[in-house]
matplotlib code that plots the C-alpha trace (Angstrom):
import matplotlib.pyplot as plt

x = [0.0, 1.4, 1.5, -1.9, -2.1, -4.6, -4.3, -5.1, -4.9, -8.7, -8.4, -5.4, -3.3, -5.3, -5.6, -1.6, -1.0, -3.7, -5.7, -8.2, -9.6, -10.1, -13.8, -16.1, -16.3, -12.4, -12.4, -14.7, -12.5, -10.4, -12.6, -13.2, -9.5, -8.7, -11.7, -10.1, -6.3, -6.7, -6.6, -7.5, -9.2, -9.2, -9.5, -12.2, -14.1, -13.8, -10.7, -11.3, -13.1, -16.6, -15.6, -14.0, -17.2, -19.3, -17.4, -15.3, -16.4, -20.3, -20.6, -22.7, -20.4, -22.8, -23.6, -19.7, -19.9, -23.0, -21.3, -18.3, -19.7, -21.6, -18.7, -16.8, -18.4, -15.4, -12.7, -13.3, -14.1, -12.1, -12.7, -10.8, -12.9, -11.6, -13.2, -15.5, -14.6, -16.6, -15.1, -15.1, -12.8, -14.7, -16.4, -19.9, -22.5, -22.4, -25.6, -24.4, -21.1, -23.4, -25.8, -22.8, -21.3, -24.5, -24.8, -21.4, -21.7, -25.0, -24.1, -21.4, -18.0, -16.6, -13.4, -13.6, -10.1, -10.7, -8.2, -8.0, -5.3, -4.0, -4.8, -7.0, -9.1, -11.8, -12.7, -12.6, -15.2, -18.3, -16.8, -15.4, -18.8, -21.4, -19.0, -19.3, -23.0, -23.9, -21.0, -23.8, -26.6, -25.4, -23.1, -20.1, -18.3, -14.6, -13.3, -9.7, -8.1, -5.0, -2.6, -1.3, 2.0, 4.7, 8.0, 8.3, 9.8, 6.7, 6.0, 8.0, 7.8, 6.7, 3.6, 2.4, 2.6, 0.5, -1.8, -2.4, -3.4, -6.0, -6.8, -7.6, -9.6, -11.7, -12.7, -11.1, -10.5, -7.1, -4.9, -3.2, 0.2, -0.8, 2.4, 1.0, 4.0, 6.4, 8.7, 8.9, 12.4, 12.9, 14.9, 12.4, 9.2, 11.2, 11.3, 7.8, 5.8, 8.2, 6.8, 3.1, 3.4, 4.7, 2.0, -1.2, -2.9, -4.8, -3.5, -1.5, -1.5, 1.1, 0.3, 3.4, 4.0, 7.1, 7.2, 11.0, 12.4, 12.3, 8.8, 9.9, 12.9, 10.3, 7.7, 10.6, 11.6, 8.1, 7.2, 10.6, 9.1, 5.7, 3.5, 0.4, -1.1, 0.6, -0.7, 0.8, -1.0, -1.2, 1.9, 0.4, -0.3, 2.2, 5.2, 6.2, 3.5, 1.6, 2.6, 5.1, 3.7, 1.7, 3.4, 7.1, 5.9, 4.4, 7.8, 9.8, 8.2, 6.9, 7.9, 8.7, 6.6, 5.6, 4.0, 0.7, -0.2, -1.6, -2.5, 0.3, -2.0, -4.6, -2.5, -0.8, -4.3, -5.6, -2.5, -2.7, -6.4, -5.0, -2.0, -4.4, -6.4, -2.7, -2.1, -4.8, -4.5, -0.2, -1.6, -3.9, -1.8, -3.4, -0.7, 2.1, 5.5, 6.8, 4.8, 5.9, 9.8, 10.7, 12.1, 14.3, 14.5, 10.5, 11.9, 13.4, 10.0, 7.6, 5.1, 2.3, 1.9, -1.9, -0.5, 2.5, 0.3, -2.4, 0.9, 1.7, -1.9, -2.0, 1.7, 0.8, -2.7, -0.9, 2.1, 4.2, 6.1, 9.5, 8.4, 7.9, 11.4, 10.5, 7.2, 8.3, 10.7, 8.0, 5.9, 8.0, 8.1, 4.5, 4.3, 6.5, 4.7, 1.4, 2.3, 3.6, 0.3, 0.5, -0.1, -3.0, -6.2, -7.5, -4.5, -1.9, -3.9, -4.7, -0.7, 0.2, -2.4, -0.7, 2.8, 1.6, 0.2, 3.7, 5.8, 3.5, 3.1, 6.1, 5.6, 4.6, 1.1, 0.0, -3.0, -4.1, -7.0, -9.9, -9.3, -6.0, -8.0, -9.9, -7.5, -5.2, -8.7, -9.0, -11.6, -10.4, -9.5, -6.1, -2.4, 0.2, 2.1, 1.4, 1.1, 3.9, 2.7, 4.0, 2.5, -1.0, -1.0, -0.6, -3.0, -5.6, -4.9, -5.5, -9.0, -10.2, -11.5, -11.9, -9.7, -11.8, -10.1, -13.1, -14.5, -15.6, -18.2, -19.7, -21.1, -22.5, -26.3, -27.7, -27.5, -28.8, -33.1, -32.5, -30.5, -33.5, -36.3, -34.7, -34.3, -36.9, -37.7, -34.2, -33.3, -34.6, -32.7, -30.9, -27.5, -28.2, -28.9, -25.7, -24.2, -26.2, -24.8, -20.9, -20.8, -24.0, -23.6, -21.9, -24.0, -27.2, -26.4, -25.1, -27.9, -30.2, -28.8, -28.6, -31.8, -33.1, -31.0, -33.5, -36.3, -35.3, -34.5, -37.7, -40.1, -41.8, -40.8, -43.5, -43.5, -45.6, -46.3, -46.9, -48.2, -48.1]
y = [0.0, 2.7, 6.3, 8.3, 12.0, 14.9, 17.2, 21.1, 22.9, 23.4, 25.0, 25.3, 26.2, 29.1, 30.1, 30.5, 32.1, 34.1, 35.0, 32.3, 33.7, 31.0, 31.0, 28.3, 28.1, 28.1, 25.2, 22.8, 23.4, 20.6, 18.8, 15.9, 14.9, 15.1, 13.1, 10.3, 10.9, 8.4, 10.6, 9.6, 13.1, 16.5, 19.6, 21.5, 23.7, 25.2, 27.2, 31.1, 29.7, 29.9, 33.9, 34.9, 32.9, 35.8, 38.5, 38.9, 36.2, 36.8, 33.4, 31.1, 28.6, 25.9, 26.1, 25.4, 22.5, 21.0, 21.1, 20.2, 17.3, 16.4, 16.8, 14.1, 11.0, 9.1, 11.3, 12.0, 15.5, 17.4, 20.7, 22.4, 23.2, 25.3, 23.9, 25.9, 29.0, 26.9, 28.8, 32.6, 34.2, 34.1, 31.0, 29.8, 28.6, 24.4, 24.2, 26.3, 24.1, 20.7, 22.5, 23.3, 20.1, 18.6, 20.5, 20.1, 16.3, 16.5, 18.7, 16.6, 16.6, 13.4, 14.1, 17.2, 18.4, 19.7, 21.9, 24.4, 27.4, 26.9, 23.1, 23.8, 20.6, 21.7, 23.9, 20.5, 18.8, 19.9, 19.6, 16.1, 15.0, 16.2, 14.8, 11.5, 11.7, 12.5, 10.2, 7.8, 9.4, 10.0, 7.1, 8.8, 11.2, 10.9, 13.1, 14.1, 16.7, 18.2, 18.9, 22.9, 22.6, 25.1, 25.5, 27.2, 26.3, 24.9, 22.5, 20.0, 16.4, 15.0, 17.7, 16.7, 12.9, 13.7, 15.6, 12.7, 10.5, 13.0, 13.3, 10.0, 9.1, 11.9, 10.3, 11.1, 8.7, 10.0, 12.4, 15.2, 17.1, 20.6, 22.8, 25.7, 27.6, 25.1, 25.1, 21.2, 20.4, 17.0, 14.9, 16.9, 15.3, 12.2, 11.9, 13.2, 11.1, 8.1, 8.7, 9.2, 6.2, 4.5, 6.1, 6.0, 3.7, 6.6, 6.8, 10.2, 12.8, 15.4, 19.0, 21.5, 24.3, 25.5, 28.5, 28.0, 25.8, 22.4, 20.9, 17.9, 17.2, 16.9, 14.6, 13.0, 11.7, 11.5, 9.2, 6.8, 7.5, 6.0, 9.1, 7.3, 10.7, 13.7, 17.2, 18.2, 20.6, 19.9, 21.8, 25.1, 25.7, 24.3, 25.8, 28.8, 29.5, 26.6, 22.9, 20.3, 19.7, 16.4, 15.0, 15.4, 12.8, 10.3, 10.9, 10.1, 7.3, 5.4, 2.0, 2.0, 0.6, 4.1, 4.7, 6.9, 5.2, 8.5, 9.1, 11.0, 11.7, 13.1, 15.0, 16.8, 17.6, 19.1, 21.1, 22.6, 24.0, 25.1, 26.9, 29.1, 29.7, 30.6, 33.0, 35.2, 35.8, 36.3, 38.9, 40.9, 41.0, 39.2, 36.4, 38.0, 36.8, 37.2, 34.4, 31.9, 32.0, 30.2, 32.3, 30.5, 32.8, 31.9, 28.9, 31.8, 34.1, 30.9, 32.6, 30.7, 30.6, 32.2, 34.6, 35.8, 37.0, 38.4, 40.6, 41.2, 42.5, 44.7, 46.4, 46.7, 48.4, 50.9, 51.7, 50.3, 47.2, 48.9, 47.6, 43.7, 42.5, 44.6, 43.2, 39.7, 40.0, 41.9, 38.5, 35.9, 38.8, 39.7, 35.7, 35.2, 38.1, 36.6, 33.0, 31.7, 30.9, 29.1, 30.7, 29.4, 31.4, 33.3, 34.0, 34.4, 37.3, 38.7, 38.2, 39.4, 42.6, 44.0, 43.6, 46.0, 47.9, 47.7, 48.7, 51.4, 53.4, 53.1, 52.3, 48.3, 47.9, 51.7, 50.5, 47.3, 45.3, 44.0, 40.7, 40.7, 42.1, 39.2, 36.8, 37.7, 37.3, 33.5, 34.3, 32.0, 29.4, 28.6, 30.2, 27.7, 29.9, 32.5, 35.7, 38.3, 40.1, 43.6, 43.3, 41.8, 44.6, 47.2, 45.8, 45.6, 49.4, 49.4, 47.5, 44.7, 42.4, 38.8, 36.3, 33.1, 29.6, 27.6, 26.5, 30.0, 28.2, 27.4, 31.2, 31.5, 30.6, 28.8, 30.8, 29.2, 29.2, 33.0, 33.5, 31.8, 33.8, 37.0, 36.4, 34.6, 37.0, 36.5, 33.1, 29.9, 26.9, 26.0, 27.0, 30.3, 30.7, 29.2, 32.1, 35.0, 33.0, 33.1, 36.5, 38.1, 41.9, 40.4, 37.6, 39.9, 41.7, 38.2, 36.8, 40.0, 40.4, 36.6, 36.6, 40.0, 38.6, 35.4, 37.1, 39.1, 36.5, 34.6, 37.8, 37.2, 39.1, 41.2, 40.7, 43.4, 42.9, 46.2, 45.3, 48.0]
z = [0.0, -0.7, 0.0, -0.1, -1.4, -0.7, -3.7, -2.0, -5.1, -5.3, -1.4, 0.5, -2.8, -4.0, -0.7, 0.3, -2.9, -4.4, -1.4, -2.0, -5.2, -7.2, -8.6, -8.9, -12.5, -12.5, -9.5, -11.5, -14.5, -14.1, -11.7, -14.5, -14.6, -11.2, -10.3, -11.6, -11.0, -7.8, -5.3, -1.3, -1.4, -2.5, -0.8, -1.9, 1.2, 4.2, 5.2, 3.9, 1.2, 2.5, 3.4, 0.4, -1.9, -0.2, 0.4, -2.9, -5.6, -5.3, -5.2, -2.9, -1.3, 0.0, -4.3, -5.0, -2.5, -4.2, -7.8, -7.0, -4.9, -8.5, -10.4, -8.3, -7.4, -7.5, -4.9, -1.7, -0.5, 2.5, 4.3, 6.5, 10.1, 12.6, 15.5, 17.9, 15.0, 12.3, 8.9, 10.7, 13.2, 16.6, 19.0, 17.5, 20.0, 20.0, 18.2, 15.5, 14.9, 14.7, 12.1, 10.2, 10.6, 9.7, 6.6, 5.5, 5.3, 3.4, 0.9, 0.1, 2.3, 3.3, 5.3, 8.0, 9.2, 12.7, 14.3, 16.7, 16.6, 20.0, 20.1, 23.0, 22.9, 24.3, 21.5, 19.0, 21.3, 19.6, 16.1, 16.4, 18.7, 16.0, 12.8, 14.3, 15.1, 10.8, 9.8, 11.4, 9.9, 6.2, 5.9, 5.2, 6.6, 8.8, 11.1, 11.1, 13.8, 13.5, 15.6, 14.6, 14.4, 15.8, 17.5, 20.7, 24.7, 25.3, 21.8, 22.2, 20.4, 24.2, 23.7, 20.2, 21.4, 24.4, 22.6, 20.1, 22.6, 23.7, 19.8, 19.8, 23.0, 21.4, 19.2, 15.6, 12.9, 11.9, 12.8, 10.9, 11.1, 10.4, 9.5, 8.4, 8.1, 6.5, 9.4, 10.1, 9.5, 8.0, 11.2, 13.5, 10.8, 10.9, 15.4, 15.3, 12.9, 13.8, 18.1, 17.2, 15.1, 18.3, 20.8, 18.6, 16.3, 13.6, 10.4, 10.1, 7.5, 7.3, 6.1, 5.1, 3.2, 0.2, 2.1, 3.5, 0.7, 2.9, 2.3, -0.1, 2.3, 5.4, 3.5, 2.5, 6.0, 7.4, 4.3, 5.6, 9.3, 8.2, 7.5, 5.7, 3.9, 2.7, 1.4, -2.5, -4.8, -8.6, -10.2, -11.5, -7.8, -5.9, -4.5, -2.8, 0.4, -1.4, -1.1, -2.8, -6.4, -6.6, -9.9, -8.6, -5.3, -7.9, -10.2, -7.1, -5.6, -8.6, -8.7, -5.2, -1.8, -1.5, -4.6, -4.8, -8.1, -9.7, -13.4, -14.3, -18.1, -16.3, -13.8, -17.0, -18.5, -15.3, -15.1, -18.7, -17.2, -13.6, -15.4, -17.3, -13.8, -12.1, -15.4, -15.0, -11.3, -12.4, -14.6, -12.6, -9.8, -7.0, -7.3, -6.1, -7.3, -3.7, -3.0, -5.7, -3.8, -1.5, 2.0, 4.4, 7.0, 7.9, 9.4, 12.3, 11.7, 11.2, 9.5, 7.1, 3.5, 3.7, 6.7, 4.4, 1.2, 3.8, 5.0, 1.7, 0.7, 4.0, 3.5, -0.5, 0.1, 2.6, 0.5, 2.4, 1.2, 2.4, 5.5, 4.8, 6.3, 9.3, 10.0, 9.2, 12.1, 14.7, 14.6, 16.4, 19.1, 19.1, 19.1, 22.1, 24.1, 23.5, 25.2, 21.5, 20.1, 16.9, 13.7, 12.0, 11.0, 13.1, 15.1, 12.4, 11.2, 14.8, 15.6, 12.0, 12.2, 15.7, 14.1, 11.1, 13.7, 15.8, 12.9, 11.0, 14.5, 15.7, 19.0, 19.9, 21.5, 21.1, 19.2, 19.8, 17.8, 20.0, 19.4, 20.4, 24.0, 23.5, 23.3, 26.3, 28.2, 27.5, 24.7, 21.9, 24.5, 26.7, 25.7, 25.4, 27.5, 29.8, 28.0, 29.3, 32.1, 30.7, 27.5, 29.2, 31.4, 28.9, 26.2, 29.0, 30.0, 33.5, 33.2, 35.3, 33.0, 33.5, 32.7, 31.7, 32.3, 30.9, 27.7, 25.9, 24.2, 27.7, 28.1, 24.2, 24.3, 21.2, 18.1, 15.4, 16.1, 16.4, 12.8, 11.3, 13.3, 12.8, 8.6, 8.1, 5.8, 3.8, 4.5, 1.9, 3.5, 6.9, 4.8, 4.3, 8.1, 8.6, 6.5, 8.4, 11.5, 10.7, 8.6, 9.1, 8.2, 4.3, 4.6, 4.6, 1.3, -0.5, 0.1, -1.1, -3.9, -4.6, -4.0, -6.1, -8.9, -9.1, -9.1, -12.1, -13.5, -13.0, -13.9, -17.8, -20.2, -21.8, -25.3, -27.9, -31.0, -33.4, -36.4, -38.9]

ax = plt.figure().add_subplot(projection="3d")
ax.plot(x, y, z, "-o")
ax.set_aspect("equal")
plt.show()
């Protein structure tokens, strides 16, 4: 048996280098090759995906789920799921994440990757509870959580393996590597996968970026360690804050015990249409070049491939990409003086916003966004390490405000009856509360317009006839 791949250029790829831009129309594209290239999965949803659908592409995402889900009935489909955050940037009341869970599954997605930015388990409870309940109900459906991946005094190889075993007394059907920021060096992949092979019995998947230039060398040893699932991206996407290219792994370990056993034929006719999909977003400029290199120094700033353009767009829209270099070396110290929390949406844009801030005023934590308020109080769940007691008291300015140690989902009330009942006016299907629920004030004019749109659409034309 050998190795299986998850091809990410449909989600993760797009999303690391072109700020998740990628249309439907342009996603389904190639969807009838890579259906068949023999794939474990693709990645298709979840991530930023849902967000930018609404907020950028005019698009409705639960319909790119339902086509795409048509257009492949013989891959499996993955979405990324950040835990108690569902697809948005703040906690979710539980009975919103199991509608969304719920709905995910029945529109289509067979593989949900849980995870939660600061591995806080008890914000991957719900999640992983309510993807095993529909896995029951629908007949498909697994449920994969990953551990985020980082270095820091406290992430040690001991923590990872600890954590697993927790993963999997949970309740998860495999377990994923999740280096967001392509800083997994290859021995440290190699001790890692090689202990968690030792101390758990779920198949694991490993998850990396190109970002630093040592991706291929780190599948490489966690593929000898006895990694059972890797990330790649078809070619035209791969690379730079993207992932290894899929056809160089098949290329490398063809003929061996390793060997994916892809259609490399269909692979090339895929790429042909991805390439034209990667042109156009070369040539309007939302694929910055930047992000096609690879930068070595991220393995000492550790920042993300989706994190890196995000920086890029922010710098860029303010005029001020003389400053890139010095806000790539604000966030390992922003990191450190927030307890090293790892950086994966939506901390790697809360960590990477208050270094732009640090750098473009001049003075570190004289403006400070509220969710990085939130965050020091226990908000988004518990630091990895104590945040520094200079930098908490300054960001919470003399104010006495509480600092939760439980489950923040514990104080949200149930969400999701009083979406519907308060657009029930709007609303046509349990999805489209969903939407309201996890992006309500963009949701509210997608969904109008959608909505205005149709009815134009429908109206009869009123024909008359002048005869003369």
């Amino acid at each position: 048996m050998g190795v299986k791949i998850v091809d990410t250029c449909l989600r993760d790829g797009h999303q690391s280098l072109f700020a998740t831009r990628m249309t439907t129309p342009e996603v389904l594209s190639a969807l009838e090759e890579l259906d068949k290239v023999g794939y474990y999965a693709l990645e298709v949803w979840g991530g930023a995906t849902f967000d930018a659908c609404i907020r950028f592409l005019n698009e409705d995402p639960w319909d790119r789920l339902r086509a795409i889900r048509k257009a492949c009935p013989n891959t499996k489909l993955q979405m990324l799921f950040r835990g108690q955050n569902i697809l948005g940037y703040k906690h979710y009341a539980d009975d919103v994440v199991d509608k969304f869970v719920e709905k995910s599954i029945e529109n289509g997605i067979d593989i949900i990757r849980i995870f939660d930015a600061l591995n806080d388990i008890r914000n991957l409870k719900c999640a992983v509870d309510s993807t095993n309940k529909y896995k029951k109900v629908f007949g498909r459906g697994h449920c994969q959580i990953a551990l985020s991946y980082t270095t820091s005094p406290v992430h040690t190889v001991d923590y990872y393996v600890e954590l697993a075993k927790e993963i999997e007394a949970m309740g998860a059907d495999s377990l994923c590597i999740k280096d967001m920021a392509g800083v997994l060096l290859p021995t440290d992949a190699y001790e890692l996968v090689s202990k968690l092979k030792a101390n758990t019995k779920l198949p694991i998947e490993l998850h990396s970026h190109c970002t630093a230039g040592i991706a291929e060398m780190t599948y490489m040893k966690a593929i000898e360690a006895g990694v059972d699932i890797i990330d790649t991206a078809l070619s035209p996407i791969s690379g730079g804050t993207s992932q290894p290219p899929t056809e160089s792994f098949q290329y490398a370990l063809a003929g061996t015990k390793y060997d994916p056993h892809l259609d490399v034929k269909l692979m090339e006719k895929a790429a042909v249409k991805m390439t034209k999909v990667k042109d156009k977003y070369l040539e309007n400029g939302m694929l910055n070049p930047k992000a096609l290199t690879s930068n070595p120094s991220i393995l000492k700033y550790q920042v993300p491939g989706g994190m890196l353009s995000n920086l890029m767009s922010q710098l860029k829209n303010q005029g001020a990409m003389d400053k890139y270099e010095e806000v790539l070396k604000e966030v390992p110290r922003v990191r450190k003086d927030l307890g090293y929390p790892p950086l994966v949406t939506p901390l790697s844009q809360m960590v990477g916003t208050q270094a732009v801030m640090n750098v473009m005023t001049g003075e570190r934590y004289k403006m400070i966004p509220k969710e990085i308020g939130e965050y020091v109080r226990g908000l988004y769940g518990r630091t990895p390490a104590p945040v520094d007691p200079d930098i908490l008291k300054k960001i919470l300015n003399g104010n006495n405000d509480e600092i939760i140690t439980h489950r923040p989902a514990d104080d949200l009330a149930p969400q999701f009856e009083s979406f519907k009942e308060k657009y029930k006016d709007l609303v046509k299907s349990d999805e489209d509360v969903l939407t309201c629920a996890l992006f309500e004030n963009v949701a509210v004019k997608f969904l109008e317009n959608k909505y205005k749109l149709n009815e134009e659409k429908e109206e009869p034309v009123e024909i008359n006839l002048y005869i003369g």
